[in-house]
N, C-alpha and C positions, 0 to 999 in steps of 0.2 A: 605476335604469339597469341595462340587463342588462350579464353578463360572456359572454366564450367561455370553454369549461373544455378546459383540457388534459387531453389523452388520457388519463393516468394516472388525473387524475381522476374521468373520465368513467368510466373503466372501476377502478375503484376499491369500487363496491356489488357488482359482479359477483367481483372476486376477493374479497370478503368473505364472500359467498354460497358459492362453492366454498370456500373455509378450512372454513368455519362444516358446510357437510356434510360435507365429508372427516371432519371432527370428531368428526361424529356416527357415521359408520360405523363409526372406530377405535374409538369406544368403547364404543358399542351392537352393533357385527359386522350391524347388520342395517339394510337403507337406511330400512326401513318400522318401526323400533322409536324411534325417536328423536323427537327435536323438529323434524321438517322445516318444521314451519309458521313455529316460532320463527325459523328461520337466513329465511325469506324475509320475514317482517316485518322483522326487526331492518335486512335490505339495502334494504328498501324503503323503511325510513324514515330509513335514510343518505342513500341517493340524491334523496328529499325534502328533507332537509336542506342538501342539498350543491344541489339547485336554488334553493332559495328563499334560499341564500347568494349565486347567482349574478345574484337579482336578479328573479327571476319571481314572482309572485304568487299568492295559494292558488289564484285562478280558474283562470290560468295551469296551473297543475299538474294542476288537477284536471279540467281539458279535458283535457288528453295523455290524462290515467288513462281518463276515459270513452269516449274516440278508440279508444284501443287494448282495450277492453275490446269495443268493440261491435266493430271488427274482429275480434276470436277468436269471437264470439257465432254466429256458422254454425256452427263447428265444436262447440262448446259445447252446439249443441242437437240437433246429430247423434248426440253422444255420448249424451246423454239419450234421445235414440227409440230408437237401436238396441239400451240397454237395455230399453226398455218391449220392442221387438220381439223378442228375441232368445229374452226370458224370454217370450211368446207364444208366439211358436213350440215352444221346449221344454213346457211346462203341455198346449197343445192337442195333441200328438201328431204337429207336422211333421216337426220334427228326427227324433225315431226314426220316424217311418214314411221321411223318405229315406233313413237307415240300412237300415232293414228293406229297401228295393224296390232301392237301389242297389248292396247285398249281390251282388246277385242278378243283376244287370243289367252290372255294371261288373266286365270280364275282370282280376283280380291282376295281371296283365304289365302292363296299359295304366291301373291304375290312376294311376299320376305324374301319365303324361301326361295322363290326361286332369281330375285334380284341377287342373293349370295353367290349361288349357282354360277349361273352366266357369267356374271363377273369373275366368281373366276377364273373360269373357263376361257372367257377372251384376254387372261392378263397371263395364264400359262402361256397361251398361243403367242400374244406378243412381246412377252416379257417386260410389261411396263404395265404397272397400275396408275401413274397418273395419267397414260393416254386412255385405258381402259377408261377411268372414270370422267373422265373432259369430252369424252363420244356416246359410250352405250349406257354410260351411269347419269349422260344429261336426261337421253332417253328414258331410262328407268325410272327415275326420277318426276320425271314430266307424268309417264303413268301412276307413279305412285301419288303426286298431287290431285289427277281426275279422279283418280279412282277413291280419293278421301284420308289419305291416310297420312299422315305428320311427315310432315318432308324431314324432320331430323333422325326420326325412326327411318326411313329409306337410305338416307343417307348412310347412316350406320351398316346397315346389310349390303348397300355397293362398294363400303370404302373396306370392308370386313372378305367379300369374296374377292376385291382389287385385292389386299393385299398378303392374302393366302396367294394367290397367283404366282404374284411376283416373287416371293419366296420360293417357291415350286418350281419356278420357269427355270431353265437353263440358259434360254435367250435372257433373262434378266440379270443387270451390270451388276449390281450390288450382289447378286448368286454368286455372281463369278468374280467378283472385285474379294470377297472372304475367304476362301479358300484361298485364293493365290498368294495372299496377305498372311495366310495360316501355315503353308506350307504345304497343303493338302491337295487332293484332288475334288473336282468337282461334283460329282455324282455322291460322292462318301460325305461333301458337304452336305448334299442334298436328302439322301438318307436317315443323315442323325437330326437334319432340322424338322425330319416327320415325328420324331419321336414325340416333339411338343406342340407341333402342330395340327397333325392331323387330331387330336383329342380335343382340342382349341377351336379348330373349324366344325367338328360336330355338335361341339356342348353350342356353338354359336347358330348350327342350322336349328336344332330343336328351342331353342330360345324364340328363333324367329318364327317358325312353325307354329309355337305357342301363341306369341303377341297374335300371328292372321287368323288363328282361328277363336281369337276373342274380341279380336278387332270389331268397332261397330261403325258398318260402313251405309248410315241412312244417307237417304238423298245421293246412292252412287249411281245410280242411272240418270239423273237430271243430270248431271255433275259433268259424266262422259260423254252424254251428248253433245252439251255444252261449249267443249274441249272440243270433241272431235267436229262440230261444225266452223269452230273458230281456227281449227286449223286447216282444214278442206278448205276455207274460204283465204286463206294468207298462203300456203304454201304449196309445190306441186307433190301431190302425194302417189304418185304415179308407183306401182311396185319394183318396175323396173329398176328404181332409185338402190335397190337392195342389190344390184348388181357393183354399184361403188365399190363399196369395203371391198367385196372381193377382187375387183380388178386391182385396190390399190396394197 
């Protein structure tokens, strides 16, 4: 016979999992030095316990596990391509040839804004802001370093127009994983998420507009030179390379 589980209970793996990593932090200082695997076993096979007390069966359990597993499974293999992709484009020569041609092309003032821009622009088109940012955000990035300007400010305006994108895309999971979750339609999703977004994305272009046209960018032509000879000399920067993305 099953039970209902009280809430403490229910949420009882989950503060044992946070105990279990604070733990680790205190005493290794580093989140990535420790036993993380250990602290999410050990909760996992509480919360197992604590089911199969309440009355559910191995099958029982072991449906939830594979239910929830194939729902993460999008995301899981997105993460897997835009490795394979990402390290393609670096090896072939995309990433620094858009460095190298964007150097050149993209005015320092309007840099911000327009790393917002594009960004999101490539993350409506593919529905995915972490591929956006793992290709054309290394890119941007790499110009925003020549060109002098605080790699955590850059970062901010590619991770800002990545993730307008991806809210906007229709090709994006999480667009369409909400609605269907809601009971709604898609597009009507997409609709009411402008009403806070598009206000969102402008107060953030003019912010950045702001920062590049106060921006003090001495020493950017030593800088770009620099860069662009040490990339001419390691990679093939052939324009041709600009023909990838689109073939793939």
């Amino acid at each position: 016979m099953k039970h209902k589980s009280s809430l403490l209970l229910a949420l009882s793996p989950i503060l044992i999992l946070i105990g279990m990593l604070t733990l680790n932090v205190l005493l290794f200082e580093d989140t990535l030095a420790g036993s993380n695997q250990i602290a999410l076993l050990v909760a996992a096979s509480i919360a197992g316990v604590i089911t199969y007390r309440l009355g559910y069966s191995w099958d029982d359990i072991r449906e939830r596990v594979v239910s929830t597993i194939s729902s993460a499974m999008p995301s899981i293999l997105i993460l897997l391509l835009i490795g394979s992709l990402a390290g393609t484009w670096m090896i072939s020569g995309v990433v620094p040839a858009m460095i190298y041609y964007g150097i050149d092309l993209i005015s320092p003032k309007l840099f911000l804004f327009t790393a917002v821009v594009v960004s999101a622009i490539i993350s409506v088109a593919t529905g995915s802001s972490w591929s956006t940012i793992a290709t054309i955000g290394v890119a941007l990035l790499g110009i925003g370093h020549a060109i002098g300007i605080n790699d955590a400010v850059v970062a901010g305006a590619i991770i800002s127009g990545a993730y307008f994108g991806d809210k906007m895309s229709p090709l994006s999971d999480t667009t369409n994983l909400a609605p269907a979750m809601a009971g709604t339609d898609l597009f009507t999703h997409i609709k009411y998420m402008t009403i806070t977004t598009v206000p969102s994305m402008t107060i953030t272009l003019i912010i950045f507009l702001v920062i590049g046209f106060n921006y003090n960018f001495s020493g950017t032509a030593i800088n770009v030179e620099n860069v662009k000879t040490a990339i001419d000399g390691t990679f093939n920067t052939n324009p041709l390379l600009f023909l990838v993305p689109v073939i793939l």
